[in-house]
C-alpha positions as CSV (number, residue, x, y, z in Angstrom):
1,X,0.0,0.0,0.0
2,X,1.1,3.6,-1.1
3,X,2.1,6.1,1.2
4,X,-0.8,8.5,-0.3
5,X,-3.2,5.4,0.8
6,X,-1.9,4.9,4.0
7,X,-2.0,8.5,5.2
8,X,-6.2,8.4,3.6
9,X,-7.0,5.6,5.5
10,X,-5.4,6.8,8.6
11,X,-7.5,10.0,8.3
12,X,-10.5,8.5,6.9
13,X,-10.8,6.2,10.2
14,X,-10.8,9.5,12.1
15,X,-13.1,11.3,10.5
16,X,-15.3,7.4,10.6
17,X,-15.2,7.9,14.8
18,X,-16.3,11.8,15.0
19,X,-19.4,10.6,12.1
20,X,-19.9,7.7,14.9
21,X,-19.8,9.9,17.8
22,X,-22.3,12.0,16.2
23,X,-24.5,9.6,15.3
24,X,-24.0,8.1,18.6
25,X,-26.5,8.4,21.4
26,X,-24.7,11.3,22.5
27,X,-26.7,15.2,22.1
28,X,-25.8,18.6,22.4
29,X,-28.1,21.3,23.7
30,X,-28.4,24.8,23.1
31,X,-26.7,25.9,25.0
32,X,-23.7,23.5,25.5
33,X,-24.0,21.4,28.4
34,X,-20.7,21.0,30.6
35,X,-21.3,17.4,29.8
36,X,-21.9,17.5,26.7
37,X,-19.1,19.6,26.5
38,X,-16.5,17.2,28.2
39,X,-18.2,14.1,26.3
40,X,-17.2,16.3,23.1
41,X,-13.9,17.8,24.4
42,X,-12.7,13.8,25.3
43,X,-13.7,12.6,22.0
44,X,-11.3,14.9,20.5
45,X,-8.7,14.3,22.3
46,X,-8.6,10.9,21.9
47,X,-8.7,11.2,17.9
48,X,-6.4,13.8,17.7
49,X,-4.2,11.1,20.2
50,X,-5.1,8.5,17.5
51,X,-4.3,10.3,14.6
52,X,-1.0,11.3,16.0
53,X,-0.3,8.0,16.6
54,X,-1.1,6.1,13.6
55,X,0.7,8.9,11.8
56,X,4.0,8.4,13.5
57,X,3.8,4.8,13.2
58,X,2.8,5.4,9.0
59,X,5.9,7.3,8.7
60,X,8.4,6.1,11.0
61,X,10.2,4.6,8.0
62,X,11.0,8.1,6.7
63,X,11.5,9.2,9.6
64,X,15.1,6.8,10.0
65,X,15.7,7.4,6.5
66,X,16.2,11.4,7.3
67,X,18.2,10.5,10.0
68,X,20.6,8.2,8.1
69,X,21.1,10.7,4.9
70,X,21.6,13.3,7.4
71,X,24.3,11.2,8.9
72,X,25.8,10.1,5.6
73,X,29.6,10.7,5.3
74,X,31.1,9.7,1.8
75,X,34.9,9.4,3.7
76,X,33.2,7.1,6.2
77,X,31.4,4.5,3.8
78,X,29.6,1.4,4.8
79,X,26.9,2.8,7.0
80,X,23.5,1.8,5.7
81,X,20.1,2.3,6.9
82,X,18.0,-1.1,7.0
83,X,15.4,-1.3,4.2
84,X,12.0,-1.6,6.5
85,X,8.6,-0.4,5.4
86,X,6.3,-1.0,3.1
87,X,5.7,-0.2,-0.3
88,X,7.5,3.3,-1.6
89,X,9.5,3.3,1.6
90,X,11.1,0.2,1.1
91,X,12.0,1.0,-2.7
92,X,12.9,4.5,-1.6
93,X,15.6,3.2,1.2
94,X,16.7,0.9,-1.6
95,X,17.7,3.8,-3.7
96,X,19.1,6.1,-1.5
97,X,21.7,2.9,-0.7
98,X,22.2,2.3,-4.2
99,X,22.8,6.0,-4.7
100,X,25.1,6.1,-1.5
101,X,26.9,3.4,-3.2
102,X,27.4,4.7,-5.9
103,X,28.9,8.1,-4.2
104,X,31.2,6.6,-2.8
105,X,32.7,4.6,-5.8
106,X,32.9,7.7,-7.7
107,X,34.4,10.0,-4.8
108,X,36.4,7.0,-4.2
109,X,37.5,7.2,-7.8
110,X,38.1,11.2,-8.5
111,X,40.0,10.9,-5.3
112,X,42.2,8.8,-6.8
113,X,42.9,10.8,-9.8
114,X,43.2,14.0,-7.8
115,X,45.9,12.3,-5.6
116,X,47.7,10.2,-8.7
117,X,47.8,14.0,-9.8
118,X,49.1,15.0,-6.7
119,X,51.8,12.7,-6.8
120,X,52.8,13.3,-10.2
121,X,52.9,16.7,-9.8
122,X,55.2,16.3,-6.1
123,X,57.5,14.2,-8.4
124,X,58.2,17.0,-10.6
125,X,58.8,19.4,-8.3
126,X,61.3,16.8,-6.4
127,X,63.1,16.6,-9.5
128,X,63.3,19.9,-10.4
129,X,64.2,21.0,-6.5
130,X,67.0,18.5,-7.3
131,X,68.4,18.8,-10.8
132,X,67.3,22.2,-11.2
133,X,67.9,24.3,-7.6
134,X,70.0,21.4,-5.8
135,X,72.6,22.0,-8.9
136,X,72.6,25.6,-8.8
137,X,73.4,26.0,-5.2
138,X,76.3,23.6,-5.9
139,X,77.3,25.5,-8.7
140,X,77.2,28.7,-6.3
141,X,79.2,26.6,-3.4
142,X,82.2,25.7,-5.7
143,X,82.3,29.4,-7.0
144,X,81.9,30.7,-3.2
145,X,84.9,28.7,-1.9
146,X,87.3,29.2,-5.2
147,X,86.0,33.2,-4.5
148,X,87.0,32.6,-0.7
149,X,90.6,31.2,-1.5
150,X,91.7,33.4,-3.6
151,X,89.8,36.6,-1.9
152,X,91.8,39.2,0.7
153,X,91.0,38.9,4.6
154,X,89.1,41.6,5.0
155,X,86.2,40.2,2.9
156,X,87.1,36.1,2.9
157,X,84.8,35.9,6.3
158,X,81.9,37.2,4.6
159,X,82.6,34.7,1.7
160,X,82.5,32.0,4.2
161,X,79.4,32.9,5.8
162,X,77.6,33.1,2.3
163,X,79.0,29.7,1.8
164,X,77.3,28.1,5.3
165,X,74.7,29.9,4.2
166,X,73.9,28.6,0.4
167,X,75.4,25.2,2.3
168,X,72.3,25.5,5.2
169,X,70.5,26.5,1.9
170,X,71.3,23.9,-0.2
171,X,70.3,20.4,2.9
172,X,66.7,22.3,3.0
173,X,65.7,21.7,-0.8
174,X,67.3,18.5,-0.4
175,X,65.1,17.6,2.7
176,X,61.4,19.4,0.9
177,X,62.2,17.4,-2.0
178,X,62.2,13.8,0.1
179,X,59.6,15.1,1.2
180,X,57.9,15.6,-1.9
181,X,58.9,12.4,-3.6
182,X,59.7,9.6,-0.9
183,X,62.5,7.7,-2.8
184,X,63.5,6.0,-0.1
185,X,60.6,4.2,-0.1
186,X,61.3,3.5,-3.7
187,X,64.5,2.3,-3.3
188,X,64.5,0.5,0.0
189,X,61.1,-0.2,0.8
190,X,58.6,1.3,3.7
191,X,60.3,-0.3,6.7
192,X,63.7,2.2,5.9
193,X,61.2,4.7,5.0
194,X,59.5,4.5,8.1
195,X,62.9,5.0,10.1
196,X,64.1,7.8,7.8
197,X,60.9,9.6,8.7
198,X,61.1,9.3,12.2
199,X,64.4,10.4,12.0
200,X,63.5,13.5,10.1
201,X,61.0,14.7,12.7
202,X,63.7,13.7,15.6
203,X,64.6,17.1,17.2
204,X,66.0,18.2,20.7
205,X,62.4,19.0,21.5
206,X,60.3,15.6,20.3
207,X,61.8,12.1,20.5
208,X,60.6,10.3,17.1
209,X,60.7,6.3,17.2
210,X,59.9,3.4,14.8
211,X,59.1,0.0,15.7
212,X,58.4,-2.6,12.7
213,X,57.3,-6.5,13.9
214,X,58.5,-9.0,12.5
215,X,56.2,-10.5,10.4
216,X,55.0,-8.2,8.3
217,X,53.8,-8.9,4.9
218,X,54.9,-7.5,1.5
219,X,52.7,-5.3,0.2
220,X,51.7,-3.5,-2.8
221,X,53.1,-0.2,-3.9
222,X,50.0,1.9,-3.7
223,X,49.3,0.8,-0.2
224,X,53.0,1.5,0.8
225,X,52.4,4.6,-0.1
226,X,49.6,5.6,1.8
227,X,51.3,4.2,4.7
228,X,54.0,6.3,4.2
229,X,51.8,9.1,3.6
230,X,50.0,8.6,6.4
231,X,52.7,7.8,8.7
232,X,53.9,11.7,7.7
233,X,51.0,13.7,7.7
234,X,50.7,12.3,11.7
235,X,54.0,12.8,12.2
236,X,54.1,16.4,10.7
237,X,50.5,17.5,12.9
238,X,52.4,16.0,16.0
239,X,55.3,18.0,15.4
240,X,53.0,21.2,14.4
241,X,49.9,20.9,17.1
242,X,50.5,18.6,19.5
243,X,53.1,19.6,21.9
244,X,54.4,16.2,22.7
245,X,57.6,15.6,23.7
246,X,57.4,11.6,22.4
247,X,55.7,10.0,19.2
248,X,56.0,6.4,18.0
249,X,55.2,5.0,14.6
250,X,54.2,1.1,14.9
251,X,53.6,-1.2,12.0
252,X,52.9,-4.6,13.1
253,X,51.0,-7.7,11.4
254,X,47.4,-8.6,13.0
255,X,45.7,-12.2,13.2
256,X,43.2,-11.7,10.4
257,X,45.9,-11.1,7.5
258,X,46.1,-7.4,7.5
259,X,48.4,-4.8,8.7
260,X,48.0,-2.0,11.3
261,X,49.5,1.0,10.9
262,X,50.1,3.0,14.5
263,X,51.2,7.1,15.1
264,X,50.7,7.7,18.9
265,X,52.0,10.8,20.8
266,X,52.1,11.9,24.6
267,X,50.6,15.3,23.3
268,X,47.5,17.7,24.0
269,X,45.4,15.0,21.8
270,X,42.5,16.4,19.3
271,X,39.6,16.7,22.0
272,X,36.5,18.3,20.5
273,X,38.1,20.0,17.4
274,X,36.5,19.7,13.9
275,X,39.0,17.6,12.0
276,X,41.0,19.6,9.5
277,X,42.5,18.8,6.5
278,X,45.1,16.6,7.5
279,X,42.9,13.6,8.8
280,X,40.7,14.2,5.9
281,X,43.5,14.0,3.5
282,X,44.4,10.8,5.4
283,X,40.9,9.6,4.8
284,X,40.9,10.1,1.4
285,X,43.8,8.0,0.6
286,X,42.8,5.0,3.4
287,X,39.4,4.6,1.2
288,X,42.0,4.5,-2.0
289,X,43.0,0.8,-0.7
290,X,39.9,-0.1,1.2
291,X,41.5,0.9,4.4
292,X,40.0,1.6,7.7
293,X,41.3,4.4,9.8
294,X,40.6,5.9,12.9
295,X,41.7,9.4,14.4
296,X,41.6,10.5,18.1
297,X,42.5,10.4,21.5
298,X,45.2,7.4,22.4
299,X,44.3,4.9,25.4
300,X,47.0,6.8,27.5
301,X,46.2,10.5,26.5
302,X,47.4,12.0,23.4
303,X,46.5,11.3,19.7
304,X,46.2,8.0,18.0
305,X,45.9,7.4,14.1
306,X,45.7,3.9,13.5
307,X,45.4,2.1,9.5
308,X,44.4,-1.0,9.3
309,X,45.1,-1.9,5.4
310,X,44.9,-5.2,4.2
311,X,47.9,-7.9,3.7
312,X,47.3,-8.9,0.4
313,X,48.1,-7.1,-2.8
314,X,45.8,-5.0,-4.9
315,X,45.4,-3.2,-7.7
316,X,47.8,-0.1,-8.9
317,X,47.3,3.2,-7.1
318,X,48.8,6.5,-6.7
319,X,52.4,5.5,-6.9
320,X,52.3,3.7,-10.6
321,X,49.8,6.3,-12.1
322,X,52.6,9.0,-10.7
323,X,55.0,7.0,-12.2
């Protein structure tokens, strides 16, 4: 039965009792009796009650429908509301799954290209930082010190300055371009990129470790990569935000075949902020590889992101398109 009928019915049965309770053996005087009056006051009551009622059961089923697209987030997928009701309802909770669905396999997939972009575009810039810039200030090094040799006292200080300088220079676009293009993990593989980023966010002020368990499976590129990417988007928000003094980076094997990826910090932890774009960027690229990740407080204060990606390999992502 339609919606339209059910709603008709519902009223029509109410509008059946007051024709009843006219026709009843109930009268009304001129004027109104305070009996009468009660008799007539009680009777409306109790179909207004009724009608209330039988409306809020008729449309209960939309009713958890608003709540669930209300709910709906496309970087939290898998949530769906049952399909109950009859009729319309039923088909229309169908559809607004189907339609969730496919959401999220096309932010899913414009994601992807956006970060494949991303990637591509960070690999450029590496190698421009590094054949381009990185050369230059080398260039301007050798001339600095054959200028600094052959140059009087009175100005061969100076020289030497500018060549700490172009020096301190010249490690700082080496460091933003591993940043921008992780080749360590291309060359030696997320375990030794996972210690050379801890090592990179290891200052007098924050203590930066990495444990790796034995155990752990090989895994595809693309989901190396959003390890790795994840691993230093934590790391960086720990360093920026936090306040901690301590962070640890944890990748260990689990029972069920997959592998969980740990950043936990001894900081001021998230509390009731909005997340920002950080832990939505890191959302984005867990639903790349069918990921699941969670971001807030640690069990012992602090933050905690943990990745749970799975163990076997899959399909190309980010790193090959980039490639």
């Amino acid at each position: 039965m339609t919606l339209y009928w059910r709603i008709f019915l519902l009223n029509a049965a109410v509008l059946l009792a007051a024709v009843l309770l006219l026709l009843g053996p109930v009268t009304v005087s001129t004027p109104v009796l305070f009996g009468e009056a009660l008799v007539l006051l009680t009777g409306l009551v109790v179909m207004l009650v009724a009608n209330a009622a039988l409306l809020r059961f008729g449309l209960a089923p939309l009713a958890r429908l608003t709540r669930a697209m209300a709910t709906a987030d496309l970087l939290r997928p898998g949530s769906r509301p049952n399909v109950t009701g009859p009729g319309e309802m039923a088909e229309l909770t169908k559809t607004f799954n189907a339609m969730l669905a496919r959401l999220e396999a096309e932010r899913a997939t414009s994601t992807g290209r956006v970060l494949s972009a991303q990637e591509a575009e960070r690999h450029r810039l590496a190698q421009e930082l590094h054949d381009e810039v990185g050369q230059t200030l080398t260039a301007v090094l050798l001339q600095l010190k054959h200028a600094a040799d052959r140059a009087p006292e009175t100005v061969r200080a100076d020289l030497r300055q500018a060549q700490e300088t172009t020096r301190t220079g010249l490690e700082e676009i080496r460091r933003i371009a591993r940043r921008l293009r992780p080749g360590v993990l291309e060359e030696l593989g997320l375990h030794s990129a996972l210690r050379a980023l801890a090592n990179e966010f290891t200052t007098s002020r924050l203590s930066a470790t990495t444990h790796i368990a034995p155990g752990v499976p090989a895994l595809d590129p693309a989901t190396e990569l959003v390890l790795y990417r994840v691993a230093q988007e934590g790391l960086t928000n720990t360093a920026r935000h936090a306040g901690a003094t301590r962070v640890e980076v944890r990748l260990r094997p689990e029972a069920d075949g997959r592998v969980t990826l740990l950043v936990t910090d001894d900081g001021r932890g998230i509390g009731s902020a909005p997340e920002g774009a950080g832990i939505s960027g890191m959302r984005e690229r867990a639903l790349l590889v069918g990921a699941d990740l969670f971001a807030g407080p640690g069990q012992g204060g602090g933050t905690e992101i943990r990745l749970c990606v799975d163990g076997s390999p899959s399909g190309p992502g980010p790193q090959e398109n980039a490639r």
